[in-house]
Residue frames as a rotation matrix with the C-alpha (Angstrom) as fourth column:
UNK 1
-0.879 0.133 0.457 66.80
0.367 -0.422 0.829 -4.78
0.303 0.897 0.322 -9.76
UNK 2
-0.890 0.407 -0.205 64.09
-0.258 -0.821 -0.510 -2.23
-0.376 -0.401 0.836 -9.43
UNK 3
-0.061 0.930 0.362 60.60
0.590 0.327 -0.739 -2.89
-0.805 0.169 -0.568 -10.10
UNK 4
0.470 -0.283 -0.836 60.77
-0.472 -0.881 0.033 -0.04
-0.746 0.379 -0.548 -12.82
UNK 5
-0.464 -0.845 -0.268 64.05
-0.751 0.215 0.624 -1.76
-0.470 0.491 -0.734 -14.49
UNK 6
-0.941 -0.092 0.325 62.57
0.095 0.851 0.517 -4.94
-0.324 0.518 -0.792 -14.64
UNK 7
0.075 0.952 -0.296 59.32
0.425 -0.299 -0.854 -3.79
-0.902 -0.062 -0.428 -16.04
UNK 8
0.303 -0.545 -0.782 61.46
-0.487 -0.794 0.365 -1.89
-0.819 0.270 -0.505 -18.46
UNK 9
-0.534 -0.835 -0.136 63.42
-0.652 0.304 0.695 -4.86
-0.538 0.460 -0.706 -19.47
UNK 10
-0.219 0.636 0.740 60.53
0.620 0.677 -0.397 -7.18
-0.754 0.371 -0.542 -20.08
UNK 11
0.826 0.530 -0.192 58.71
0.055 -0.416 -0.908 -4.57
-0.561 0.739 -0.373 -22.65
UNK 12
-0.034 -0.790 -0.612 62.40
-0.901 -0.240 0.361 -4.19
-0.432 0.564 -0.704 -24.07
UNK 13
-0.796 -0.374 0.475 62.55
-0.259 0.921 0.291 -8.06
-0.547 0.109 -0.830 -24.76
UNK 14
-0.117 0.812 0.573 59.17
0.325 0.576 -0.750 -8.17
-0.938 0.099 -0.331 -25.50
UNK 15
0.700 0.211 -0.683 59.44
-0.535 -0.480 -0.696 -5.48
-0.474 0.852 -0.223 -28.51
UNK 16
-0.379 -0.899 0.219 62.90
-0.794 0.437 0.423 -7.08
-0.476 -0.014 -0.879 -29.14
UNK 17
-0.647 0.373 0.666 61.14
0.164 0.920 -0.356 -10.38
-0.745 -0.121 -0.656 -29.88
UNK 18
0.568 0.822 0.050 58.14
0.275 -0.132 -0.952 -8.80
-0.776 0.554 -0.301 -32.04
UNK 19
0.787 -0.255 -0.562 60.43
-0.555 -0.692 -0.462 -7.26
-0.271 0.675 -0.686 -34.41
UNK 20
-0.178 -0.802 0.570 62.46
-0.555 0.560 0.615 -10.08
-0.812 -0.207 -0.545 -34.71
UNK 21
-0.079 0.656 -0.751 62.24
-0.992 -0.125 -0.005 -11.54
-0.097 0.745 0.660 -38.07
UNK 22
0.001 0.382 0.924 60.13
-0.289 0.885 -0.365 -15.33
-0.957 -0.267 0.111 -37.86
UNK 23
-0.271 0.253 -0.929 60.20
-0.923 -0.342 0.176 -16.32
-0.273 0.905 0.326 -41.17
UNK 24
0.280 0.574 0.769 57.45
-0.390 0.800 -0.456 -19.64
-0.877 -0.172 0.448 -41.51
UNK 25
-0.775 -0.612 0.156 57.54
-0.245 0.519 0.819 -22.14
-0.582 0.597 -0.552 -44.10
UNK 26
0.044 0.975 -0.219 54.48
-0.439 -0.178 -0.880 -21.57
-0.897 0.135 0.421 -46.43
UNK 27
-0.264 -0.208 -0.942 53.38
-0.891 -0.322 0.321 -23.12
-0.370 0.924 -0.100 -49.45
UNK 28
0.565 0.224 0.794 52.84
-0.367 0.930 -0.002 -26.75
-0.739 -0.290 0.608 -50.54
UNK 29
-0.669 -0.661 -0.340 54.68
-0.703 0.414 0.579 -29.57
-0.242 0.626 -0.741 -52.07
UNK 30
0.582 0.759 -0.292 52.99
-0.807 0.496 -0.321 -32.30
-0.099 0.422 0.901 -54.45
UNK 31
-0.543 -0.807 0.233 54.53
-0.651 0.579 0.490 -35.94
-0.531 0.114 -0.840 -54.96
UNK 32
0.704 0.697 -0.136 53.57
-0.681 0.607 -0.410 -38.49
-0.203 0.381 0.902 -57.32
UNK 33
-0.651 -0.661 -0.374 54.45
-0.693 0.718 -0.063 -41.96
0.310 0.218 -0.925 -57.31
UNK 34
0.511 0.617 -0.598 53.48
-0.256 0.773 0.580 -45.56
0.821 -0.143 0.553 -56.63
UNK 35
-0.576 -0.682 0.451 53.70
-0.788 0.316 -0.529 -47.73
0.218 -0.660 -0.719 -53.63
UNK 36
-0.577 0.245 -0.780 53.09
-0.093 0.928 0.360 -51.24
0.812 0.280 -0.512 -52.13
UNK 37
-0.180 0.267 0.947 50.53
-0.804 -0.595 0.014 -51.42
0.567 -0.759 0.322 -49.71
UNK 38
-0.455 -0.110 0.884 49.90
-0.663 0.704 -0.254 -54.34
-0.594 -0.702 -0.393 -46.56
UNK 39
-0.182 0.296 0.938 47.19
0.356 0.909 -0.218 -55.92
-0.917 0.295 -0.271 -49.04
UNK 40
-0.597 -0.572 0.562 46.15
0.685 0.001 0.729 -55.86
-0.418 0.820 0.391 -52.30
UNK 41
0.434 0.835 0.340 43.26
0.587 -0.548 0.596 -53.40
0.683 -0.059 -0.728 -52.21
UNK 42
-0.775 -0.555 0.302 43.88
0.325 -0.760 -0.563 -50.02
0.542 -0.339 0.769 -51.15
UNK 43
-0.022 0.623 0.782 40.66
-0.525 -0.672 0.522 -49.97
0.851 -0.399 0.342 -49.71
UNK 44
0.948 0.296 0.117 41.57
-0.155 0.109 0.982 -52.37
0.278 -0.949 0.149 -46.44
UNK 45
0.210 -0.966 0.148 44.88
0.428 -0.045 -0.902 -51.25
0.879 0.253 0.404 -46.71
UNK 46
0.999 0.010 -0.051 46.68
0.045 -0.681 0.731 -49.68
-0.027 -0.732 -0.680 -43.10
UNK 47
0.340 -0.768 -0.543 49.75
-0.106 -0.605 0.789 -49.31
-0.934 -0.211 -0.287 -43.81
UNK 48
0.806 -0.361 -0.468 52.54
-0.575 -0.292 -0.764 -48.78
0.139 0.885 -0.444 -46.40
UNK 49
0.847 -0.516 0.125 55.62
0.519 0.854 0.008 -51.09
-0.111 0.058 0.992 -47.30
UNK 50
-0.406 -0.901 0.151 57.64
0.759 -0.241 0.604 -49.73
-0.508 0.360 0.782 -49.58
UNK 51
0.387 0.291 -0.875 57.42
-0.351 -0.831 -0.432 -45.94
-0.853 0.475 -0.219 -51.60
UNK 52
-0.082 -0.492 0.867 58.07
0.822 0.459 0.338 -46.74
-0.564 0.740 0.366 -55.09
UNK 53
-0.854 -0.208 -0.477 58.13
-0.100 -0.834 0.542 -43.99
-0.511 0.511 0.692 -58.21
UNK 54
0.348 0.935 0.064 55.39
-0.402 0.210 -0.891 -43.79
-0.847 0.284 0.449 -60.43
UNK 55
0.502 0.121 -0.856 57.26
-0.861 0.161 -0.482 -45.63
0.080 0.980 0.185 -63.23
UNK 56
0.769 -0.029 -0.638 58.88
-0.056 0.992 -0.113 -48.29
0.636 0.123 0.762 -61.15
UNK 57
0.426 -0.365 -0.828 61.62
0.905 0.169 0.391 -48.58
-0.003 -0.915 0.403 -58.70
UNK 58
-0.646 -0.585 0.491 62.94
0.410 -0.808 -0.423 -45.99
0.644 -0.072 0.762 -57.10
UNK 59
-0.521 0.552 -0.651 61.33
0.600 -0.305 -0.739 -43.38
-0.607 -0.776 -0.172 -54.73
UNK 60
0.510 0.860 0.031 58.30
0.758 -0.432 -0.488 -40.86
-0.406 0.272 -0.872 -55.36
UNK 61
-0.553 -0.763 0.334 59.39
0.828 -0.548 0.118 -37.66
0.093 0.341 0.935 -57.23
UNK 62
-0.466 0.496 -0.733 58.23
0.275 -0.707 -0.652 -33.77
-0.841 -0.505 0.193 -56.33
UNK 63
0.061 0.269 0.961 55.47
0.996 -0.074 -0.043 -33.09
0.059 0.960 -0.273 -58.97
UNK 64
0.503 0.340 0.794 54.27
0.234 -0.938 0.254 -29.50
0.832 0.058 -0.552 -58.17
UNK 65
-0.699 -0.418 -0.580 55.99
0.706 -0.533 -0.466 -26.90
-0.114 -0.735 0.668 -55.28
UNK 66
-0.006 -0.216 0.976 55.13
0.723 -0.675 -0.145 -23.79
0.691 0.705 0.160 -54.28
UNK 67
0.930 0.068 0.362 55.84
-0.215 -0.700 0.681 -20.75
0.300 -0.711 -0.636 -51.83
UNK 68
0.684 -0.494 0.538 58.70
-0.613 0.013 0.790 -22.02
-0.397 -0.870 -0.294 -50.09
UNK 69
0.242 -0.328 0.913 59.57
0.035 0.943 0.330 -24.89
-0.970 -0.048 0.240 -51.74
UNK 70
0.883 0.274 0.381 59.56
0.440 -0.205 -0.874 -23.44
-0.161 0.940 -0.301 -55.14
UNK 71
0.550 -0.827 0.118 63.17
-0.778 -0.559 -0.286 -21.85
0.303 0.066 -0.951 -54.40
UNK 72
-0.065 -0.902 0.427 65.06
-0.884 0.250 0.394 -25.00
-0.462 -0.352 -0.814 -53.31
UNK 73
-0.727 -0.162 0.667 63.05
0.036 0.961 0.273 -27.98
-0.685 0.223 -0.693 -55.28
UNK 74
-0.683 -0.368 -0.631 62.93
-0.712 0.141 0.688 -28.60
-0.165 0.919 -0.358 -58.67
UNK 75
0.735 0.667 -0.122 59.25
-0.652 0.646 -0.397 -30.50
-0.186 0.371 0.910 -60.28
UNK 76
0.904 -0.067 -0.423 60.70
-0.225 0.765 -0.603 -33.97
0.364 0.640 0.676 -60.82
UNK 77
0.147 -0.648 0.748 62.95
-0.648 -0.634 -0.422 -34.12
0.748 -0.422 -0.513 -58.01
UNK 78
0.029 0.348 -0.937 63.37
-0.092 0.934 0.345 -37.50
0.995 0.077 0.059 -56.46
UNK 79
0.202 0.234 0.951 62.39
-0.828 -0.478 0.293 -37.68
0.523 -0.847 0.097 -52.16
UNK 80
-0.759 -0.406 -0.509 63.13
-0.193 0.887 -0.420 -39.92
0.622 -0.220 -0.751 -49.69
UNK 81
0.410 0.844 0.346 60.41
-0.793 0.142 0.592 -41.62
0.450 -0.517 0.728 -47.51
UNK 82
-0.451 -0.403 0.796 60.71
-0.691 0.722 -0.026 -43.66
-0.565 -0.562 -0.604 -44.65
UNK 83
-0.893 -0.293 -0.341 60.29
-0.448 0.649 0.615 -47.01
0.041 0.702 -0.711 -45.60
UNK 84
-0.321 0.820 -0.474 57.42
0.788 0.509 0.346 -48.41
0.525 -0.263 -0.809 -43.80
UNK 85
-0.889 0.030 0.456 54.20
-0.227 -0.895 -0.384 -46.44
0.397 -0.445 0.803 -42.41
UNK 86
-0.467 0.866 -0.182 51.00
0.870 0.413 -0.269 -47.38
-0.158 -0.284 -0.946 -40.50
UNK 87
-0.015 0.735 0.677 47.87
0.419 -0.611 0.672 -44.91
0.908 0.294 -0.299 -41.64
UNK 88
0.705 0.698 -0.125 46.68
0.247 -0.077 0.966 -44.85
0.665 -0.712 -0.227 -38.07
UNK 89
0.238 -0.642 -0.729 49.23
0.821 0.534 -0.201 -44.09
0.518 -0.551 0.654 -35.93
UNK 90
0.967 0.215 0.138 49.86
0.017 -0.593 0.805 -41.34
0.255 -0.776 -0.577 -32.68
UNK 91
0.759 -0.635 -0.144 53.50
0.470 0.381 0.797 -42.16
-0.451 -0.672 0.587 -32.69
UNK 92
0.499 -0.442 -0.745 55.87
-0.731 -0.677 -0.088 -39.35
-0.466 0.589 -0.661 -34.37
UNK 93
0.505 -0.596 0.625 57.91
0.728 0.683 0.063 -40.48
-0.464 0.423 0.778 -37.42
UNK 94
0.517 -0.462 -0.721 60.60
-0.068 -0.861 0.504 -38.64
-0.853 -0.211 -0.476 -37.75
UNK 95
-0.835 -0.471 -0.284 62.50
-0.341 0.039 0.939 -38.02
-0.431 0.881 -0.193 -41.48
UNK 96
0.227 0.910 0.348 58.81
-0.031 0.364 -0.931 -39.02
-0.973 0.200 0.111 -42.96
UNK 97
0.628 -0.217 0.747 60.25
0.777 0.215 -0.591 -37.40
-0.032 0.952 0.304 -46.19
UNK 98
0.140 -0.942 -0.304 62.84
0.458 -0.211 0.863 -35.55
-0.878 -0.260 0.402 -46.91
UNK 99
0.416 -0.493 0.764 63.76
0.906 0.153 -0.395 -33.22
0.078 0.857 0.510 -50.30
UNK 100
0.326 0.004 0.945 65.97
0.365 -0.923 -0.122 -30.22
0.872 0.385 -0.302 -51.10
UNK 101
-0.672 -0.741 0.020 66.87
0.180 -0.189 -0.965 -29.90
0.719 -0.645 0.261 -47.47
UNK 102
-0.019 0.637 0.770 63.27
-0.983 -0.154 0.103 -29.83
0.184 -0.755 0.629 -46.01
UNK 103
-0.857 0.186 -0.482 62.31
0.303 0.936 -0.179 -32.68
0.417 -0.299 -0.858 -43.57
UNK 104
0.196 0.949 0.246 58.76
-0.636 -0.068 0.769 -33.55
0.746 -0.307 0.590 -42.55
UNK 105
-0.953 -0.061 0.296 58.37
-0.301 0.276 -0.913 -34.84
-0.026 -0.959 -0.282 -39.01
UNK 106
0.091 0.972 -0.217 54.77
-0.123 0.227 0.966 -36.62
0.988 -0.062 0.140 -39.09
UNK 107
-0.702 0.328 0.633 53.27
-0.690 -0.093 -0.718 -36.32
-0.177 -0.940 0.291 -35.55
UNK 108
-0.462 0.763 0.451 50.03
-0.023 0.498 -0.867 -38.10
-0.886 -0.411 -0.213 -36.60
UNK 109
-0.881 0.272 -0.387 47.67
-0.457 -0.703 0.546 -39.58
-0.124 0.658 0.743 -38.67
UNK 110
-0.691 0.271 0.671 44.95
-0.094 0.886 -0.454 -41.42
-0.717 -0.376 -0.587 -39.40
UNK 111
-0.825 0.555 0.110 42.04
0.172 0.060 0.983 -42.56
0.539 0.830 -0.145 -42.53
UNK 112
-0.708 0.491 -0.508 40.03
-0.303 -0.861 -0.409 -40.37
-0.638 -0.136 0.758 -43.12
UNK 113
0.286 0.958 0.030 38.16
-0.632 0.212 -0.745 -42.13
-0.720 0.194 0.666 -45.87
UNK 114
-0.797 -0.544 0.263 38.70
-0.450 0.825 0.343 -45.94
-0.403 0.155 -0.902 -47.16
UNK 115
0.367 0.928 -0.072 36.57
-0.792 0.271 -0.548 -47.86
-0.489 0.257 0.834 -49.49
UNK 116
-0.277 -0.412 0.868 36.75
0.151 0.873 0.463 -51.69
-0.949 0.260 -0.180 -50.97
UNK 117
-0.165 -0.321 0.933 37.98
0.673 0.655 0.344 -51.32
-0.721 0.685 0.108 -54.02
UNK 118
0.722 0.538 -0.436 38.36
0.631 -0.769 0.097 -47.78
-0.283 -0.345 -0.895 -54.09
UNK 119
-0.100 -0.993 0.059 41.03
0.457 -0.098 -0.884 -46.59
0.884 -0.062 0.464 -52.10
UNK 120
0.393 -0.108 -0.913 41.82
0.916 -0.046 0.400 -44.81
-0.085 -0.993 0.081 -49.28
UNK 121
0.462 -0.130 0.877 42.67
0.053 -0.983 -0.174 -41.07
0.885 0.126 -0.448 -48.10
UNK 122
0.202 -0.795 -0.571 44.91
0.776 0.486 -0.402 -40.08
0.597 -0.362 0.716 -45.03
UNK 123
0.688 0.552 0.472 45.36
0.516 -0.829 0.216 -37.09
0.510 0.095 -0.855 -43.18
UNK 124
0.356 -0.294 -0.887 47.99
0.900 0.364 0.240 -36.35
0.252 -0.884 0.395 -40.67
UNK 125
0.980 -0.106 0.171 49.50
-0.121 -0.989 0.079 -33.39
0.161 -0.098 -0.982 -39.06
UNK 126
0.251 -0.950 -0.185 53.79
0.968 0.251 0.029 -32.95
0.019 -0.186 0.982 -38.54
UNK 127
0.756 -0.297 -0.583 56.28
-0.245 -0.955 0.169 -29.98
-0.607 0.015 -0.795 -38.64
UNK 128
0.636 -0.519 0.571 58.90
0.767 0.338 -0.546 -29.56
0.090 0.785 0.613 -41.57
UNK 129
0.317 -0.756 -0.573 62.04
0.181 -0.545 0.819 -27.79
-0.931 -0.363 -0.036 -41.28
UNK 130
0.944 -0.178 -0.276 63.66
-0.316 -0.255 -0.914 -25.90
0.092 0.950 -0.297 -44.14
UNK 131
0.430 -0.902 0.030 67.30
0.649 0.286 -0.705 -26.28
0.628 0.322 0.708 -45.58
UNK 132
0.016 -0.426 -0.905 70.36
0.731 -0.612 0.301 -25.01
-0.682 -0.666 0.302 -43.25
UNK 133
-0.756 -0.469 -0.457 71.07
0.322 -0.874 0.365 -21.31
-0.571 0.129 0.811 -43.58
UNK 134
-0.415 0.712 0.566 67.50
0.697 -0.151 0.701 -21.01
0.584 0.686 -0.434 -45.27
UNK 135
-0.974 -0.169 0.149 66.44
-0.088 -0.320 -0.943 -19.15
0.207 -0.932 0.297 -42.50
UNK 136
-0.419 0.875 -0.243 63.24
-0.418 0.052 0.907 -20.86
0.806 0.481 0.344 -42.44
UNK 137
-0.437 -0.127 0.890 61.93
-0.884 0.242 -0.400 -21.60
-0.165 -0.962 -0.218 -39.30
UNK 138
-0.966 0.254 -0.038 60.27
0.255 0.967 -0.016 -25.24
0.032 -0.025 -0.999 -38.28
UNK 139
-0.836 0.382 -0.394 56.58
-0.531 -0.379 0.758 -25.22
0.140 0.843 0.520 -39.55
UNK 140
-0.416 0.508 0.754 53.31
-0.107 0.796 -0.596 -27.16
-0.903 -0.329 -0.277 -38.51
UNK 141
-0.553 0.437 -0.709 51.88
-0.827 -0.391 0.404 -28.14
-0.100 0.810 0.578 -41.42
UNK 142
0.568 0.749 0.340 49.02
-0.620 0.662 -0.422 -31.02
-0.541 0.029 0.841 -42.95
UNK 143
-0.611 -0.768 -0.192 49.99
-0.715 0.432 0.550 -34.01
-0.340 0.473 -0.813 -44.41
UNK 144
0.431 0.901 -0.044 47.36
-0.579 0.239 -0.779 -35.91
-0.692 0.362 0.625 -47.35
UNK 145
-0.965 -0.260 -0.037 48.29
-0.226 0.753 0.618 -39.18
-0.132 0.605 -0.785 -48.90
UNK 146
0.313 0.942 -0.123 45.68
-0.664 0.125 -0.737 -40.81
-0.679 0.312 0.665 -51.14
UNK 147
-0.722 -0.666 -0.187 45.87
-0.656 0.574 0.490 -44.16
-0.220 0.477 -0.851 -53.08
UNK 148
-0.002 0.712 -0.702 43.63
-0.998 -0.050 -0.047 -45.52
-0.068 0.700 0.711 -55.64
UNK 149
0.405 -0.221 0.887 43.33
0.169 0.972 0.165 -49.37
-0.899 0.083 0.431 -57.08
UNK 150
0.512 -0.399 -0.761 44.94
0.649 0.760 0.038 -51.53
0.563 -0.514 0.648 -57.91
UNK 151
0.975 -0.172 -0.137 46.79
0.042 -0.468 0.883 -50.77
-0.216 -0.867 -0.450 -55.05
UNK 152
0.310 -0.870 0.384 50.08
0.168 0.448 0.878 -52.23
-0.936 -0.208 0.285 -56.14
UNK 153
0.205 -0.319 0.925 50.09
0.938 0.333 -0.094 -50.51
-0.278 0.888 0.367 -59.56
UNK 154
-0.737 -0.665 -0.121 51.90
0.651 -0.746 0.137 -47.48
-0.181 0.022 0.983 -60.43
UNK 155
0.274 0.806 -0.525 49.92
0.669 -0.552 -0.497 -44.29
-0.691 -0.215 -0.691 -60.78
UNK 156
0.648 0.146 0.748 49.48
0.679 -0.555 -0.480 -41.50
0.345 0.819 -0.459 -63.38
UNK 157
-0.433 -0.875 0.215 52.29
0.900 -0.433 0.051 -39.37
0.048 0.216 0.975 -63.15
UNK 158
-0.532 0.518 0.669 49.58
-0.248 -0.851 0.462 -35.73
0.809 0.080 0.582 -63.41
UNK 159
0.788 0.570 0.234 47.86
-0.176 -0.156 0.972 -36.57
0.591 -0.807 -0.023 -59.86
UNK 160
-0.525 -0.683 0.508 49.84
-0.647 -0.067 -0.759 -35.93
0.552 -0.728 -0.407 -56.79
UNK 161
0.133 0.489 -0.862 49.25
0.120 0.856 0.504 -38.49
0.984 -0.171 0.055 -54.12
UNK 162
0.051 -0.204 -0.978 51.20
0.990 0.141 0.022 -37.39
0.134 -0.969 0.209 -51.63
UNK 163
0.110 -0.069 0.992 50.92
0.342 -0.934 -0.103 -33.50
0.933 0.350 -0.079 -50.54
UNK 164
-0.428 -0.252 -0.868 52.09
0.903 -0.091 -0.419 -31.30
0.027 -0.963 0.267 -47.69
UNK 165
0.354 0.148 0.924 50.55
0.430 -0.903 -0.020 -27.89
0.831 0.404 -0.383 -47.08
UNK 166
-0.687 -0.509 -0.519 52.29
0.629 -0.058 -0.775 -25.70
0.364 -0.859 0.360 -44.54
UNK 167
0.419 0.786 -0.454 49.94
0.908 -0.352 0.229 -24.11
0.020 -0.508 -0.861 -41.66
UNK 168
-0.476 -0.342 0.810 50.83
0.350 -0.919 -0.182 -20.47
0.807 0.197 0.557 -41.63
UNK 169
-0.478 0.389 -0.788 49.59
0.750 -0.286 -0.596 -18.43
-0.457 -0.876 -0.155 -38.59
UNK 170
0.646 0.530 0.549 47.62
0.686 -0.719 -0.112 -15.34
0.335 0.449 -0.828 -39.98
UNK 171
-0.636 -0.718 -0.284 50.77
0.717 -0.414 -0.561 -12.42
0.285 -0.560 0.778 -39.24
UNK 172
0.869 0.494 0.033 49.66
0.479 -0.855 0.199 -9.85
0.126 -0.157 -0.979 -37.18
UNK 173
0.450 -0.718 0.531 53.15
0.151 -0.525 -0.837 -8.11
0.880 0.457 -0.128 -38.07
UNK 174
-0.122 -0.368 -0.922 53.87
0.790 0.527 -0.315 -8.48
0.601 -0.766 0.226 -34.02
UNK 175
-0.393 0.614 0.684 51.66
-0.171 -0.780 0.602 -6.04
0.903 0.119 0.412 -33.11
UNK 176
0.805 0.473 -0.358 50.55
0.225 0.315 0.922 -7.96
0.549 -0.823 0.147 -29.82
UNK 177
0.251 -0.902 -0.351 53.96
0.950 0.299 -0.089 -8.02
0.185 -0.311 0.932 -28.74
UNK 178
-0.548 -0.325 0.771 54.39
0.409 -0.908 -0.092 -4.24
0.730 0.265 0.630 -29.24
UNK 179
-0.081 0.763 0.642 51.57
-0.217 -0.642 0.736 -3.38
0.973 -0.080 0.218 -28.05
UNK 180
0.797 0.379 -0.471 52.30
0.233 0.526 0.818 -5.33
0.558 -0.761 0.331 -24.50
UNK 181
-0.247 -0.867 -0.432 55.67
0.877 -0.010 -0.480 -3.86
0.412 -0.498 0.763 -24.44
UNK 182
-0.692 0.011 0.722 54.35
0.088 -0.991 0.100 -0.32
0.717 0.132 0.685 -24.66
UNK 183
0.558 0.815 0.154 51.40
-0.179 -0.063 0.982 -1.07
0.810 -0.575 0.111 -21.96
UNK 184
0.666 -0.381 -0.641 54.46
0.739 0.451 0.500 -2.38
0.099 -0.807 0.582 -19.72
UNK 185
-0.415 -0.865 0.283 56.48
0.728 -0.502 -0.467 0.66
0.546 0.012 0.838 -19.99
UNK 186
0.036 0.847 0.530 53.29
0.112 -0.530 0.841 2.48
0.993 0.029 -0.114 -19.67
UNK 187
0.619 0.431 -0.656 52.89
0.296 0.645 0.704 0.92
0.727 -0.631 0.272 -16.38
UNK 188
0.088 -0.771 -0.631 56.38
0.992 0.013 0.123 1.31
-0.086 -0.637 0.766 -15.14
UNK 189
-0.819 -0.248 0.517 56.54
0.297 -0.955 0.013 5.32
0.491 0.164 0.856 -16.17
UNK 190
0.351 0.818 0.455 53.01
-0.226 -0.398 0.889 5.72
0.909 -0.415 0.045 -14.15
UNK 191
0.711 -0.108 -0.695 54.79
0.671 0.402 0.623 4.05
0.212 -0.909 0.359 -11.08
UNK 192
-0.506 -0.803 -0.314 57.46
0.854 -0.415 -0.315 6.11
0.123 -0.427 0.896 -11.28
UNK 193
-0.465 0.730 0.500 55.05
0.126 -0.505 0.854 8.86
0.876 0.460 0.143 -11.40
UNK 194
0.713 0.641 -0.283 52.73
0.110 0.296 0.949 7.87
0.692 -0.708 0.141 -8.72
UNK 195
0.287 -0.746 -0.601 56.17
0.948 0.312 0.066 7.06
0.139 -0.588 0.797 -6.49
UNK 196
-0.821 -0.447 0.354 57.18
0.367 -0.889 -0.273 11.43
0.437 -0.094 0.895 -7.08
């Protein structure tokens, strides 16, 4: 293949690519419920036991959606959560939660701010896939858990505890991408050029 051609083909692939359509997962999801934590104070609390609802067994339910999530899950929508979670922790958990067909992957997290007889705040960071055939692509996004005292008693149903927001990139409508194919064609139509 000619220097030319393949010069060609790259800016083809590259425009190819930009105009391809990426479509992120944006938006956030709220959860409220209750859960049991290592002690009885949520302020020297590091991990989680068990997820519980906010009226008693069962798992957390989605209070609030929106962007994304607002087309496949339903306020009051009951999630799954893994079962058990250290605060601190550098080791991916995979299925973290789960509704509607998104899953969160947690990469990381760690406490962010913990007081005795407080509570405690969380932070972590993960990626969340949408539902098949959503064409939604896979998503970095933040993950914020907060829990109040008593630790081990159910929570108000109107405060989300658990929330995801997804990280959007700012679009620049693939405009870089364009703009590198067209500087590589450039390139290859001055060689040929230069070569007559």
């Amino acid at each position: 293949m000619s220097m030319k051609k393949s010069i060609t083909a790259v800016a083809a692939s590259l425009i190819a690519l930009a105009t391809a359509s990426a479509d992120p997962i944006s938006g956030s999801i709220a959860f409220t419920g209750g859960v049991t934590l290592d002690t009885q104070d949520a302020g020297t609390a590091i991990k989680v036991m068990q997820w519980t609802s906010a009226t008693g067994p069962g798992m957390p339910t989605v209070l609030s959606d929106t962007g994304s999530f607002a087309a496949f899950v339903a306020p009051g929508t009951a999630a799954a959560f893994n079962p058990a979670w250290l605060f601190d922790t550098t080791s991916q958990v995979n299925n973290f939660w789960s509704v509607g067909g998104f899953v969160f992957n947690l990469v990381s997290s760690q406490i962010t701010s913990q007081k005795v007889g407080v509570g405690v705040t969380v932070s972590g960071m993960g990626f969340i896939t949408g539902p098949a055939g959503s064409g939604l692509d896979s998503t970095p996004g933040t993950w914020t858990f907060s829990a109040t005292d008593p630790a081990t008693g159910m929570f108000d149903e109107n405060t989300p505890i658990f929330t995801f927001q997804g990280l959007t990139p700012a679009p620049d409508g693939g405009m870089t991408l364009v703009l590198l194919g067209a500087s590589l064609s450039g390139l290859a139509l001055a060689k040929r050029k230069i070569k007559a």
